[in-house]
N, C-alpha and C positions, 0 to 999 in steps of 0.2 A: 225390508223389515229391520227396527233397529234395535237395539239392547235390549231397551225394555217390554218393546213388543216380545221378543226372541226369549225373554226369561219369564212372562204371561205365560207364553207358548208353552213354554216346556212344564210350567206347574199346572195350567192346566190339562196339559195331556197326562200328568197324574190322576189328577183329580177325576176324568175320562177311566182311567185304566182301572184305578181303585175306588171307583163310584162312590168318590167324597163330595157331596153335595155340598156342603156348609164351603170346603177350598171354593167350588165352582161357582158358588153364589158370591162369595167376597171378592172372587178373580175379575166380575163383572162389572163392579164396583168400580168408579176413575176416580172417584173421591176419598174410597179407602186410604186410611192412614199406612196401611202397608208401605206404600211406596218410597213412603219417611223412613221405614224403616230400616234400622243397621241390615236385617237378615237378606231383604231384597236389593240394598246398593251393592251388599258386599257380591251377592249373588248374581247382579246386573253387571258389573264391573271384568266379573269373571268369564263370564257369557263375551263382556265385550274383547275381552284377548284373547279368547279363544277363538276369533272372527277379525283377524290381523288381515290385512289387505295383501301383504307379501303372502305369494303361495309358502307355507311351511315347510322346512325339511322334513325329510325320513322321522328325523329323530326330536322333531316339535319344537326344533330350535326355536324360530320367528315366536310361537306362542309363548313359551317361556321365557322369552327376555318382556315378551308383551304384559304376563302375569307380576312381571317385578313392577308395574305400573299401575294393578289392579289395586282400590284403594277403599277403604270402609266410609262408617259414617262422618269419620273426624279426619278423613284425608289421611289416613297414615296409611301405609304398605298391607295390606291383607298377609301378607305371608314374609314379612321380613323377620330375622334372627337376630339379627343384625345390621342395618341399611347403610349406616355411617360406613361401615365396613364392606358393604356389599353383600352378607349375609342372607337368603333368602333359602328358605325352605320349600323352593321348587324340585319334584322329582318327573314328573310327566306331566303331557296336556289336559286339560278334562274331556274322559265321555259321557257325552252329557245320556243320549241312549242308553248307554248302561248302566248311569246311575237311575234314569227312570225305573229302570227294568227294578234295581238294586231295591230299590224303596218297600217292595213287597217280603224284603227282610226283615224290616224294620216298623214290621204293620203295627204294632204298639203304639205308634205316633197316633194312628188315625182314628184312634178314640179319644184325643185331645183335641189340642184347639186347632186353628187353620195354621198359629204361628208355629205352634210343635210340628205340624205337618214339613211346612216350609224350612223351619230349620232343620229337620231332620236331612230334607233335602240337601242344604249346604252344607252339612255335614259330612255326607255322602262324597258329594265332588272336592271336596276343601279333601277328604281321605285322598285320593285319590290323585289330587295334583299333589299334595304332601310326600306321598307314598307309604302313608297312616294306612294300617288296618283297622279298623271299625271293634268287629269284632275280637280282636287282640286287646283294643285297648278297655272295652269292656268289659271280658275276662278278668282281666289287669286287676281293674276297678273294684269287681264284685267280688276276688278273693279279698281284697285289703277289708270291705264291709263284713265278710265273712270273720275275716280277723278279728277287728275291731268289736265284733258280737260277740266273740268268746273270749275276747279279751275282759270286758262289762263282766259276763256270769260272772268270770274268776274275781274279778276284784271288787264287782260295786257289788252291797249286799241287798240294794232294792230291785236289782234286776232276777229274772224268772225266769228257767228256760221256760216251762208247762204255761206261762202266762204273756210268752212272747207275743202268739199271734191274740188278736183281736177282733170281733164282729165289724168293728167298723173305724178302721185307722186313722188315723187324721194324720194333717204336712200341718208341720207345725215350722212358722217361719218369723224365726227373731229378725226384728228392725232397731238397729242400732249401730251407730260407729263405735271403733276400736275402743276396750277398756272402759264400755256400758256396762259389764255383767253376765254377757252371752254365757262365756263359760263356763262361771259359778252358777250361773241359773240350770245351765245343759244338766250338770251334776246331780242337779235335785228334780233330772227326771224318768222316772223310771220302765226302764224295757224303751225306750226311745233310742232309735239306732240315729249314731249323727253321719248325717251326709256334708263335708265341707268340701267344696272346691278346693279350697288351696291345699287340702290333703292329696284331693284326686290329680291336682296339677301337679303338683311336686313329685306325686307317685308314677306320673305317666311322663313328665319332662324335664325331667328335672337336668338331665342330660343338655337342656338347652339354657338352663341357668334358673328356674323358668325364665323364658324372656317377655312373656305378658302379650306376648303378638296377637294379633284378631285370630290368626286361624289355630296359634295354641287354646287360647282362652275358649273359641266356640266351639271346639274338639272337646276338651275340659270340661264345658259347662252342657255338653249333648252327654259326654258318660256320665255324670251325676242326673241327669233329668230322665237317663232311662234306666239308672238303678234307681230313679226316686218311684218310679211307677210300676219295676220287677216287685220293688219289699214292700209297696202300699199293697199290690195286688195279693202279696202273701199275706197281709192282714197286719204289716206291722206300723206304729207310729213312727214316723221320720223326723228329726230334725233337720231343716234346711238351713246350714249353719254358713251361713256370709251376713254382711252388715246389709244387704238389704232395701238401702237408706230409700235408693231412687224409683218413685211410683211407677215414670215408665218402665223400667227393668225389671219389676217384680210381677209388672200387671198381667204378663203371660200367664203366669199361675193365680192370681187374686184376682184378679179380672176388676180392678178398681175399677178402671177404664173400660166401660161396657162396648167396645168398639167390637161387633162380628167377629175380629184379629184376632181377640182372645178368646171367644164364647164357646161355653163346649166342656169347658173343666170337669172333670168327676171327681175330684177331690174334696174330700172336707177338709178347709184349708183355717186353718187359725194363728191371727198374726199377735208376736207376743212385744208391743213397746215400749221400749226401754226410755225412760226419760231422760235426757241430759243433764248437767248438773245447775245448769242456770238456764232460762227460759229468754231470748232477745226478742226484743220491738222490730218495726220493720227498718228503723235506723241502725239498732245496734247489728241487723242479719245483712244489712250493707255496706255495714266500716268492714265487717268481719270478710265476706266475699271479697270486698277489693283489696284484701290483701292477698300479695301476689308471691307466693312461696319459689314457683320455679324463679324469680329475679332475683331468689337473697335466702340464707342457710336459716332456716328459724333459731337455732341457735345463736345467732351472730346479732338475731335482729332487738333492737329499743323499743321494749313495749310501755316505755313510760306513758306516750300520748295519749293511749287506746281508752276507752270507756272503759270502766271498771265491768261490766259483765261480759266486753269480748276480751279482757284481756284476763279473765280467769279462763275464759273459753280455751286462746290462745295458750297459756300456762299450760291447760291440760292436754291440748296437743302437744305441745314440747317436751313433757314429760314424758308422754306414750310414748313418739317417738326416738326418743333419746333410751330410753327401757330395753326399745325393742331393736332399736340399733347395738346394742351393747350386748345383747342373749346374744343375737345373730352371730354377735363378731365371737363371741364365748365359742358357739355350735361350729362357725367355719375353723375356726382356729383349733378345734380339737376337745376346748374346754370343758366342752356340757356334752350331751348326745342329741339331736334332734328324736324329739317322741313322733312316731308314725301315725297316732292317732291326734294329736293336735299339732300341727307345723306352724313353724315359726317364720315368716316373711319379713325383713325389712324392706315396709314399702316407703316411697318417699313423702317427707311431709305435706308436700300437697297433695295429694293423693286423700291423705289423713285428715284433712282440712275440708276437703272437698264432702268426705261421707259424714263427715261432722255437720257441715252446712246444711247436709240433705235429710239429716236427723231430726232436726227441727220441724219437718213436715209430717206429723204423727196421723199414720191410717187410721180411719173413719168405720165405722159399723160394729152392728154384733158378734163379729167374731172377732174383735180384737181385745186381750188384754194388756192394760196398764201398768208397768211395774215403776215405780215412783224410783226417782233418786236419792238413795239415802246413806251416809256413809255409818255402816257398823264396823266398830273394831272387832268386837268379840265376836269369833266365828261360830258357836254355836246359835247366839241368833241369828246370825249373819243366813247360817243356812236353814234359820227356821222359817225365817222369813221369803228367802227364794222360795223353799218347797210351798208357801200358803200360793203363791200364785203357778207354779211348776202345775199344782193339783187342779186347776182351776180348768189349763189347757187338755188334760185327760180324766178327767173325769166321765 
């Protein structure tokens, strides 16, 4: 039996133990897009070190140097710190049994989709060879939202305790790259608790720099997707506060992509698009892509050449960029204080380029709204105008 038979195996004997029909019908599937997927290589991969051909020592040596080889969807290190350096975030082997067994903790997955199912699983084992507690770091998680709740009463004055919870909550999920308006928009929405990733990262690893690894990040992104379904369940509206940009990445919860993978959502999910500041042809969205950020500092680079609509595009990356390299270095250096409820990351300009590009691709249906790009000086209409569409998504 090999990898991927061996990681069928072990999700189907969930799906057996916790009589998930929807897992067991998609497991059967050889055309399912599953098998594309980051959650199932990263989880095939792991499967595969854990089944090292040297008998293992006592203490899981053989496995563990095998896991510094296990590798995701883009070939990088599933569990590196550090690689350059030899840095890895290996603490033990996986059991894979136990995490089966484990999964009946976690039964909250199993009213979602097949992929919440599965991730949850890699979750599980990714804890476990880490030496992550699951539940610790969910804890973690759910006081800081707790915070951040009482932190709103006290200050915003459109927030309500008496009107917190609601009959029928909605995930409300902004699409848009860095310095679209996410955050001026978040402000003008009321009793909306914001879920960010890079809050929850930074609040659970920050000890690691964060280093952005696959098994920080899928750690990261399972404690936000199981306090996004604790505070929906208690009846409140969630902001799912990241850029968004990429359809495959969001489809787990929008289910753009009608594939079984996803099907199953019980959320009432409404996605709020941010427009960009200038609109490109399909020439202008391939000058723009083949510029190649990791080969050259965008600061350093000659944007004479460029068409006039990607080189305002480009401007306005370098700008962000440059803003938020300069907070960061304020907050490390002592200058400013990092706020716990909105963190501040300097990521790198490709990176920045990249959620830009994917921007461009604006979700489709009735539950999406449009927020035009418009520059107001004056902040009063500035924020009259956020609140007319803020109200649109809770209503």
């Amino acid at each position: 039996m090999n990898a991927d038979e061996r990681t069928i195996g072990l999700l189907k004997e969930i799906a057996q133990k916790r009589s998930l029909e929807k897992l067991a019908v998609l497991l059967e599937d050889k055309n399912t897009i599953l098998f594309k997927t980051d959650i199932f290589i990263c989880l095939r991969d792991i499967v595969k070190a854990a089944e090292v051909k040297d008998a293992p020592r006592r203490d899981g040596g053989n496995v563990l140097e095998a896991l510094k080889e296990a590798k995701n969807v883009y070939k990088s290190p599933i569990f590196a710190v550090n690689p350059a350096k030899g840095e890895f975030m290996i603490k033990s082997a996986p059991d894979f049994a136990k995490a089966v067994s484990d999964m009946g903790k976690y039964s909250f997955c199993f009213k979602l989709s097949p992929y919440h199912i599965i991730n949850t699983f890699l979750a599980v084992v990714e804890a476990q060879v880490t030496g992550m507690d699951l539940d610790a770091l969910y804890a973690k998680g759910k006081k800081h939202i707790e915070d951040s709740i009482e932190y709103s009463l006290k200050t915003n004055p459109n927030w309500d305790r008496d009107t917190l919870a609601v009959e029928n909550p909605r995930l409300i999920m902004p699409v848009g790259a860095a310095g679209c308006g996410k955050s001026t928009f978040y402000r003008e929405l009321s009793n909306v608790v914001n879920f960010s990733c890079d809050n929850v990262r930074y609040l659970l690893f920050k000890g690691f720099g964060p280093c952005f690894s696959s098994w920080e990040s899928a750690l990261a992104w399972w404690v936000v997707n199981r306090l996004t379904d604790t505070y929906l369940s208690k009846g409140y509206n969630v902001f799912y506060n990241g850029v968004n940009t990429d359809p495959e990445y969001r489809s787990p919860i929008t289910m753009e992509n009608p594939d079984p993978l996803f099907a199953g959502m019980p959320y009432d999910v409404k996605l709020v698009y941010f427009e960009p500041p200038v609109h490109l042809n399909a020439e202008e969205l391939k000058e723009l892509s083949g510029i190649n950020l990791w080969a050259m500092k965008i600061e350093d680079m000659d944007m004479s050449a460029l068409s006039a609509n990607v080189k305002q595009i480009m401007e306005l990356i370098k700008g962000n960029y440059l803003r938020t390299l300069a907070r960061t270095k304020d907050i490390s250096g002592g200058k400013s204080g990092q706020d716990p409820f909105d963190i501040l990351y300097a990521v790198p300009a490709a990176i920045v380029k990249l959620f830009v590009q994917q921007s461009f691709n604006q979700p489709k249906g009735g539950n999406v709204v449009v927020v035009p790009r418009i520059e107001i000086p004056d902040a009063a209409e500035r924020t009259a105008f956020y609140k007319k569409y803020a109200d649109q998504l809770i209503q």
